[in-house]
C-alpha positions in Angstrom: 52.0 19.9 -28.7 48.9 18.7 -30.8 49.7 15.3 -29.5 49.6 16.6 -26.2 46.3 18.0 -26.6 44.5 14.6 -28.1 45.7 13.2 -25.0 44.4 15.6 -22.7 40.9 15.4 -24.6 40.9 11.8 -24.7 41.6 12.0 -20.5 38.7 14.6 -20.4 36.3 12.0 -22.7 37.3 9.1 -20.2 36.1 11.2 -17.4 33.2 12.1 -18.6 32.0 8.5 -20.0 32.8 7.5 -16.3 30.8 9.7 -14.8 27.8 9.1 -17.5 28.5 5.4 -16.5 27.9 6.1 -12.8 24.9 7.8 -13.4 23.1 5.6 -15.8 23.6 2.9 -13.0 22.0 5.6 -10.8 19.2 5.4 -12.5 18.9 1.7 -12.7 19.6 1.4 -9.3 16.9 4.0 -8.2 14.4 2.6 -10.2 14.6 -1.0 -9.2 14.6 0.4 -5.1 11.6 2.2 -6.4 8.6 0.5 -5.1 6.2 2.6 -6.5 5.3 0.3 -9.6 4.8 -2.5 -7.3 1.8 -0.5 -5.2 0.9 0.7 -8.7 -0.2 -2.8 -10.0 -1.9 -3.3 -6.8 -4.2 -0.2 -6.8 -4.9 -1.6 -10.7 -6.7 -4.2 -8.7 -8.0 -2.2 -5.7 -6.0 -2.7 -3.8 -3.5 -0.2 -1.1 -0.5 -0.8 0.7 -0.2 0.6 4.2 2.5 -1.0 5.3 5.6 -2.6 3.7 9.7 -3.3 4.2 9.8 -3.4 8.0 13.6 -3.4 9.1 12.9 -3.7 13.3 13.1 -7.9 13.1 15.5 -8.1 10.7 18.8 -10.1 11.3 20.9 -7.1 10.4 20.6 -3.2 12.7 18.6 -1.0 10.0 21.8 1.4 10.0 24.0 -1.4 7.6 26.0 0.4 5.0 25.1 -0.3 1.7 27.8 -2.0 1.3 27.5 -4.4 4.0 23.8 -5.1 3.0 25.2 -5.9 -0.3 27.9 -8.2 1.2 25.0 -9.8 3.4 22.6 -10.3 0.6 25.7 -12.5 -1.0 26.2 -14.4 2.2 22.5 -15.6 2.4 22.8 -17.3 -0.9 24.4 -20.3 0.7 21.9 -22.4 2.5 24.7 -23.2 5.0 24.7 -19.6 6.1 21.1 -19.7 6.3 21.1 -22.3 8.4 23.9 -20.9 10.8 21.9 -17.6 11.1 18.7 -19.7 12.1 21.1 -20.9 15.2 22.6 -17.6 16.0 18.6 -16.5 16.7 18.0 -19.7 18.6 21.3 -18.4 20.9 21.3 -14.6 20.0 22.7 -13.3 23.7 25.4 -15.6 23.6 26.5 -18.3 21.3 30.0 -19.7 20.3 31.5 -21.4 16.9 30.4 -25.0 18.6 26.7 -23.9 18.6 27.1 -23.7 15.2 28.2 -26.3 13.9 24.7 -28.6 13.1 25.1 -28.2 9.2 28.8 -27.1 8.6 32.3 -27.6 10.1 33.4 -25.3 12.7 36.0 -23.9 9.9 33.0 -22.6 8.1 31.2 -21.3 11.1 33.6 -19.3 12.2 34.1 -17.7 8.7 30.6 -16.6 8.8 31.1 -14.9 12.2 34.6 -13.2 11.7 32.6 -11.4 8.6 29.6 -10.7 10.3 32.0 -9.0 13.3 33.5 -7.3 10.8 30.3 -5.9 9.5 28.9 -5.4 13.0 26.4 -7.5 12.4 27.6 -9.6 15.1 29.5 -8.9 18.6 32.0 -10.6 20.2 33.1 -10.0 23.5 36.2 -10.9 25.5 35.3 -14.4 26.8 34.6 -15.5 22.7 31.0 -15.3 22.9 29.1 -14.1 20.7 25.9 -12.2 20.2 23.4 -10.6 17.7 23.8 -6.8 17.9 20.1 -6.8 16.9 18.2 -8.1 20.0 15.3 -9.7 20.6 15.3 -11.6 17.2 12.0 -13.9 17.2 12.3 -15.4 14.0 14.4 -16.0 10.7 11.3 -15.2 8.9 11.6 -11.2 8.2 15.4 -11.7 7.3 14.4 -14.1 4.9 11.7 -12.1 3.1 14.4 -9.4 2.6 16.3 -12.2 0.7 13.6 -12.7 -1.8 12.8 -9.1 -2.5 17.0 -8.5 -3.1 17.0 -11.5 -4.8 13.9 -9.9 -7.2 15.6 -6.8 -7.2 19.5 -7.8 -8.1 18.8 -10.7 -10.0 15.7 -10.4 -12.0 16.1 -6.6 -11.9 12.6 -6.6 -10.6 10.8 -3.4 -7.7 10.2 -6.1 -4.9 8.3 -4.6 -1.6 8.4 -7.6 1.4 6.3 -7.9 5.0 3.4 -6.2 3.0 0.3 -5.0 4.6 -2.8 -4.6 3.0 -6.2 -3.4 4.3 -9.6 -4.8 3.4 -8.5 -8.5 1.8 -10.7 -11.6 2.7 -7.8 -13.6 3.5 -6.2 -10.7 6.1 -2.5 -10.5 7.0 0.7 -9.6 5.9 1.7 -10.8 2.3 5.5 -11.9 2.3 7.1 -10.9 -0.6 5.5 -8.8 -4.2 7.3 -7.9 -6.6 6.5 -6.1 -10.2 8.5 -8.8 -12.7 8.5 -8.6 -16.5 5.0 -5.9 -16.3 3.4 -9.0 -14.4 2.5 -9.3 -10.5 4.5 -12.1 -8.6 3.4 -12.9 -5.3 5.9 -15.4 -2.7 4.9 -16.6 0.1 8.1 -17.3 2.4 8.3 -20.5 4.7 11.5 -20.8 7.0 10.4 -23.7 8.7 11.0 -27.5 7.2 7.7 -29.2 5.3 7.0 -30.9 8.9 6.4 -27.2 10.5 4.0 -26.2 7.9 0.3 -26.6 8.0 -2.7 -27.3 5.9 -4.5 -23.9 6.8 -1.2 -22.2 5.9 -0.9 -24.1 2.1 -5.4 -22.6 2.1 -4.2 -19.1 3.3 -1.6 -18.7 0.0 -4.0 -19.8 -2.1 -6.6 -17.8 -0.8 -4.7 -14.9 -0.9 -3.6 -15.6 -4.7 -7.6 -15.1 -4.9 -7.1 -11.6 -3.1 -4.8 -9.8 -5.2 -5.0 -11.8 -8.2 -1.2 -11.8 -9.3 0.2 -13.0 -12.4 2.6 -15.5 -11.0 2.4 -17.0 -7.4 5.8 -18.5 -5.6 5.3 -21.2 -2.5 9.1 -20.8 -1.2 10.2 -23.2 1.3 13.6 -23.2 2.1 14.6 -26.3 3.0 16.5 -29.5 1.0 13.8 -31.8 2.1 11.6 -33.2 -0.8 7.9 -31.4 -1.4 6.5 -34.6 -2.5 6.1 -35.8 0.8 3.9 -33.1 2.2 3.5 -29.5 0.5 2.5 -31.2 -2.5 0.4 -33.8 -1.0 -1.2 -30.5 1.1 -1.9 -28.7 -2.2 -3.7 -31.4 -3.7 -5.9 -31.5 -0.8 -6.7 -28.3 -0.5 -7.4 -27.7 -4.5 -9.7 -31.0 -4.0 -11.9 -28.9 -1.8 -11.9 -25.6 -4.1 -12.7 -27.9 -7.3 -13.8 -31.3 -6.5 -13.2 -34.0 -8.3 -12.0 -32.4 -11.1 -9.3 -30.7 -9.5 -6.7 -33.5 -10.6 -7.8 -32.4 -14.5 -8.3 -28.9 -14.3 -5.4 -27.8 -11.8 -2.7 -31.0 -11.2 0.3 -30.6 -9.1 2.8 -31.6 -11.5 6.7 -31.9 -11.3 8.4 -29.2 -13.3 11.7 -30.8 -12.0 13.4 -32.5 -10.0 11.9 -30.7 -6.6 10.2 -28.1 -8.0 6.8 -28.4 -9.1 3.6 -26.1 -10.4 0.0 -25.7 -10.9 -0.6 -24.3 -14.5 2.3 -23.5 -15.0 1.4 -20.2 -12.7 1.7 -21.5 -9.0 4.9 -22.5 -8.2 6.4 -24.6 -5.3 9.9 -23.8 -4.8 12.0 -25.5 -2.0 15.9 -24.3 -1.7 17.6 -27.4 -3.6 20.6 -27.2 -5.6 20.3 -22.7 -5.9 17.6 -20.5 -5.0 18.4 -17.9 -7.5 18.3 -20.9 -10.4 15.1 -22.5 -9.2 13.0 -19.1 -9.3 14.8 -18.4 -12.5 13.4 -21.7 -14.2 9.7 -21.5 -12.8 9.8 -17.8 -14.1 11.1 -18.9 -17.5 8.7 -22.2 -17.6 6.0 -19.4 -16.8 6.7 -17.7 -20.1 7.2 -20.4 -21.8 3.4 -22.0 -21.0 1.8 -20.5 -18.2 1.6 -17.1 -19.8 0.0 -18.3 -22.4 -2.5 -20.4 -20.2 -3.0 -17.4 -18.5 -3.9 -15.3 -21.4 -6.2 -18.0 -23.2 
């Protein structure tokens, strides 16, 4: 009997540490959705948010499980799929596997669009065509911003608010991505296009706008394979000549950090999607508290 009744009790504790389990991750889970620190560093500086997190140009409809979103935010970590979404947008009322094939083999492609159907992301109708369920899409863009605030959120465990409005800034605009990491302000501005697409008033907006709400850490993110050396470096050079003069090469060089990433101080990072996207934030933001901080802080 008394052996019956240790088992029943340690049944009873293993209930009970599972349900304490689910709710500690609750918690965690609220408090990373919570936005609230993120507009709470701002107004430190000034600064209010009136609008943030759109979800009407996004890739996915805004009624996704959580589930789904989760299984999506997975997906978009392989450039491949990126790039397949970019052509189901260019084709969005009707598109087959062949349309798709640019960057990957049809095997692949098809993959991505037998999940996506299943997540109802995606329709298919009876001729094999396919179609967005969310129509019109204009641009990769918003989908991509949700990628790096998710990416803040379930990897750096980070509050993350993206397509951020905010009134009364010099520069104007939305901001792409902010995100409260480590008690500092990151700011990421989001390019979807290759290096050729981007222009030199675009590289003097970010910089401006690193003037405007004076994060901690600032993220150019293009993603693309291509090299930055070429042009978004050559571009920032240019446009830190103008702000500093001749002695921008001393005070503020472009350096490489690695291989195709590469920084300002240690502070101003630019990021293209090379090798992982996940990895290549997570060195800048460790080379950041490894030397920038302290520049920062001097």
């Amino acid at each position: 009997m008394k052996l019956q009744e240790a088992l029943r009790e340690i049944q009873s504790l293993k209930k009970k540490v599972r349900s304490l389990t689910r709710e500690i991750e609750s918690v965690k889970a609220g408090s990373i959705e919570d936005s609230s620190l993120v507009e709470k560093m701002l107004r430190m500086r000034g600064i209010r948010v009136f609008r943030k997190n759109p979800t009407e140009r996004l890739f996915f409809p805004s009624d996704l499980s959580p589930l789904y979103k989760i299984r999506f935010y997975e997906m978009m970590k392989k450039y491949s799929f990126r790039l397949v979404l970019r052509d189901m947008i260019k084709f969005q009322d009707r598109f087959r596997i062949q349309d798709l094939t640019r960057y990957c083999s049809s095997k692949v492609a098809q993959g991505y669009c037998i999940r996506l159907c299943d997540m109802g992301v995606i329709i298919k109708n009876e001729r094999g065509n396919y179609q967005t369920r969310v129509s019109p899409l204009y641009s990769f863009g918003p989908t991509l911003e949700w990628f790096v605030a998710e990416m803040f959120k379930k990897e750096f465990a980070s509050p993350a608010i993206y397509g951020v409005s905010i009134k009364n800034t010099p520069s104007g605009g939305d901001y792409d991505v902010i995100a409260s990491w480590n008690q500092r302000l990151v700011y990421i501005e989001v390019k979807s296009s290759p290096p050729k697409g981007i222009e030199q008033n675009e590289i003097s907006t970010f910089l401006s706008r690193m003037d405007d709400i004076l994060p901690d850490v600032g993220f150019l993110f293009n993603d693309t394979q291509l090299r930055m050396k070429d042009k978004l470096v050559v571009m920032f050079e240019k446009d830190l000549g103008k702000r500093y003069g001749g002695k921008s090469k001393t005070i503020c060089p472009v350096e490489r950090l690695m291989d195709e990433l590469f920084h300002v101080q240690n502070r101003v990072f630019i990021v293209n999607s090379k090798k992982d996207v996940v990895e290549n934030f997570q060195i800048c933001l460790k080379d950041y508290l490894r030397h920038g901080n302290k520049k920062h802080r001097a």
